[in-house]
Every structure is written in C-alpha cells, then in structure tokens.
Phi, psi and omega in degrees: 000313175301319152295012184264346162224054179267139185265315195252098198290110159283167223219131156233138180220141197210048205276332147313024207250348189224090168079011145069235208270337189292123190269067160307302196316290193291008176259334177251020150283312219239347210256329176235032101026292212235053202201177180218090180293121163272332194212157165207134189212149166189177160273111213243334196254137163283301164338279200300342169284287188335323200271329195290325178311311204305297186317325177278299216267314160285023171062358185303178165273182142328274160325290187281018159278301198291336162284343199245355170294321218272328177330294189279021183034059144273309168246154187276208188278331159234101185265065190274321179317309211260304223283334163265010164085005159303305159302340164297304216294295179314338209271303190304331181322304203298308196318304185265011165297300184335322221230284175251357161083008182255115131311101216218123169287134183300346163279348153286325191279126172285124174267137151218128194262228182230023161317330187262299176352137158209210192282298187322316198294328159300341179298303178275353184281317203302335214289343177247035176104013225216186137238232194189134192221154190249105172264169161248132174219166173189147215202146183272130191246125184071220191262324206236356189217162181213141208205152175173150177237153166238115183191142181286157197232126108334107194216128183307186190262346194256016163329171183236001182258334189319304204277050147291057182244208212032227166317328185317125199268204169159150190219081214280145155223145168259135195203161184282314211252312173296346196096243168219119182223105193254127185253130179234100178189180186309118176247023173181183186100127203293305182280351173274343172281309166310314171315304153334311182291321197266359178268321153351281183270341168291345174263325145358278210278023159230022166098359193332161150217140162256159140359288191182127143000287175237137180299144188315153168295154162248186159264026170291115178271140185272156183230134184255053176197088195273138177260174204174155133302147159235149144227113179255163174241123205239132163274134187208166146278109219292158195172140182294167178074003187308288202303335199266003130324279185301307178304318178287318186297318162300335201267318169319314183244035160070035206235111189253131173248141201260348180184148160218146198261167184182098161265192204298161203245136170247343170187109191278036103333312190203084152256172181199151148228217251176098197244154141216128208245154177284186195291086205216176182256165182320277197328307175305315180270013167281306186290331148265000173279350184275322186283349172267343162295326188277021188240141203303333175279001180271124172292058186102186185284139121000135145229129195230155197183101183304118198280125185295004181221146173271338170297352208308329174307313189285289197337295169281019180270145189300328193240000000 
C-alpha cells in the first residue's frame, strides 16, 4: 500500500518492534525462506518476565514483583499493557503474519496475562519441576490452521525457555528443516531497541532489500482453541465430595485428569490443589471451569494455564 503509487519503491523495517534488540524479524524474513515453521512459543514481555523470575526464584507476591519492576522502569506507570499480556499478544500478532503469512485480529488471540498467579502456583509449579513463564505461542493445527495464545505456561526445568530470566526475551522457533532455533537477548531497555533501529537505517542506507515486509499471505486458517495439558487451580472451602464433584464434571466435558497436587491443608476454609490434565482443548476446559465455579465449595475464579510441552511428564521424571 505504501508503494502503490510510487515510482520508486521504500523499504519498510520494523525490527524493534518484536523483542527489542533480538533480531527475530529479520530472521523469520529471511532465514525460513525454504523451510516450514511449525511452532513459534517465547518470552516476549520484559516486564513479565522480570516480576516472574521475582516470584520464582525470590519468593515475592505479586504486588511486591510489580513494585520492584516498576522501581527498576521495568514497568510503566499503568502497567495494564505487559501485565495483563496485551503487549506480549501484539508482539505475537507480527509473529504470525511472519511466521505462517496469517492475519489475525488481536482480539481473536487468547490472552491471560498474570494478574491471577499467585505464590502457591509457584509452590507447585517447582513440586513437577518446573516453573511458570508468559509465552506468547502459536502453532500449526493440521495441514489448514494455525491456533496461539498469550498465557503463563508451565515449563519443565530442561526447557530451553526455563533458565530465561529477569528482562530477558527469548523466542523458540520449530521447523521442518531447521529443527529448533532459539533467539535469546535483551528484549527492551533504550540501547537494545536503538540497536535494532539504528541497524535499520544503516541497511536503508546501504541499499539493503528484504523480499516483503511481511511474508507472503498464506491459506491457512487461525482457530482460537488451542489443545494442551492444562494445570488448573482450584480454591475451596473443605466439604465432602470435591474430587468426585471434578472427576464427573470433568468427564462431562471429555477432560481426562492425568494427576492432582495437594499440599498439607492449614485452613480448611482457603484451601487450593491442583488437576493436571491430559491433552484436551481450550473451549473444554473453560467449559469446566464455569461449572465448577458455580458449586458452593468452590473459593473465586479458577485459574487455569496450559503446560507447554506434551513430554512434561517424562521431562520430570528423574530417569
């Protein structure tokens, strides 16, 4: 459009615009060319990582990540953007015009930022290994679709996203040819986005060309119903019948639970455990978390987050 009545054809780059100093852009233009990317999943927010590392690894809430982000002009002043996964969500958008040549309105993409975390999810997340990180993912479903999400994840310790902390971005791409290729560096912050910019117009200006902007469209269609593990968290008040309440509801809606957590209970009043669930879709485990909100021993909203690897089990096995 910018070139349509142009005699002489610009060049447009826009490589800070995704992960700040990390050249992804200029990697899924030129670099998968000849290749078939299946998944693209990262740390995309700077912010959000920085409060989760806080959360994980230094024991903080919430409230006291989010003070000390803001402290460090990690986060702004209404950090409503990073912290609810909207800014991660746009970032992915780009990804996947990039990435599969799909156009996808942002308000179509499931967002869950991290506002619902708390100390416990961490508690449990380390009892399988693991911690817990705000991916951006997006992913080929068959031959004809591509499906992504913005959501904290579960991730085994032998992730290649796990050791990722404080600012640090990072971006996994999956491929028919390449494999795996993981871009890892300062994904915000004034000289790693100025790098980005200023390698920009030094290619401008020594004539540089990319191919297109955005990678050709494709025919692929997006579905806003991603399948996964889930791990959900459930709040309760103690009352007979909880688990065999869940095991029907779940069964009701085709949702198989593959383990459930529990630590020692201190009040039985505000308790919480823990379903991890096999591989099911979105829609479904949405659909059981509303019937289980509605039952008198359930404490609040649900919070549920799909675990990023379908190996997660083996991943934590000792052996």
């Amino acid at each position: 459009e910018v070139n349509a009545k142009r005699e002489n054809n610009v060049e447009f780059r826009y490589e800070a615009a995704v992960c700040g100093g990390i050249p992804v852009i200029r990697s899924l233009q030129s670099d998968f060319v000849g290749d078939e990317i299946q998944m693209v999943s990262g740390i995309i927010n700077g912010c959000t990582n920085f409060m989760l590392t806080a959360m994980d690894r230094d024991g903080k809430s919430y409230d006291e990540a989010l003070s000390e982000a803001a402290k460090l002009g990690y986060a702004e002043e209404d950090p409503t953007l990073d912290v609810g996964g909207f800014d991660a969500r746009s970032k992915l958008k780009i990804l996947i015009r990039l990435a599969y040549g799909v156009e996808v309105a942002e308000e179509d993409i499931a967002c869950k930022g991290i506002t619902e975390l708390r100390k416990l999810d961490f508690e449990y997340a380390k009892m399988m290994g693991g911690s817990i990180k705000l991916i951006g993912y997006a992913t080929r479903v068959g031959s004809d679709k591509v499906a992504a999400f913005v959501s904290p994840c579960y991730v085994t310790a032998d992730d290649s996203l796990y050791a990722v902390n404080g600012a640090t971005n990072a971006v996994e791409i999956t491929s028919k040819n390449l494999v795996s290729t993981t871009l890892i560096g300062e994904g915000a912050g004034r000289y790693p986005t100025a790098n980005s910019c200023v390698n920009d117009m030094v290619a401008l200006a020594k004539g540089d060309k990319t191919p297109l902007p955005f990678n050709p469209s494709s025919n692929l269609k997006f579905v806003n119903n991603v399948e996964s593990d889930f791990f959900i968290r459930l709040n309760y008040r103690d009352a007979l019948g909880i688990t065999r309440q869940c095991g029907e509801i779940c069964e009701k809606y085709g949702v198989s639970i593959h383990s459930i957590l529990q630590n020692p209970v201190t009040k039985r009043d505000d308790a919480a455990f823990v379903l991890i669930t096999e591989k099911v879709a979105l829609s479904s485990v949405k659909q059981v978390c509303a019937e289980i909100e509605a039952l008198d021993w359930c404490k609040g909203p649900i919070f549920f987050m799909p675990v990023l690897r379908d190996d997660w089990a083996t991943a934590m096995s000792p052996n």
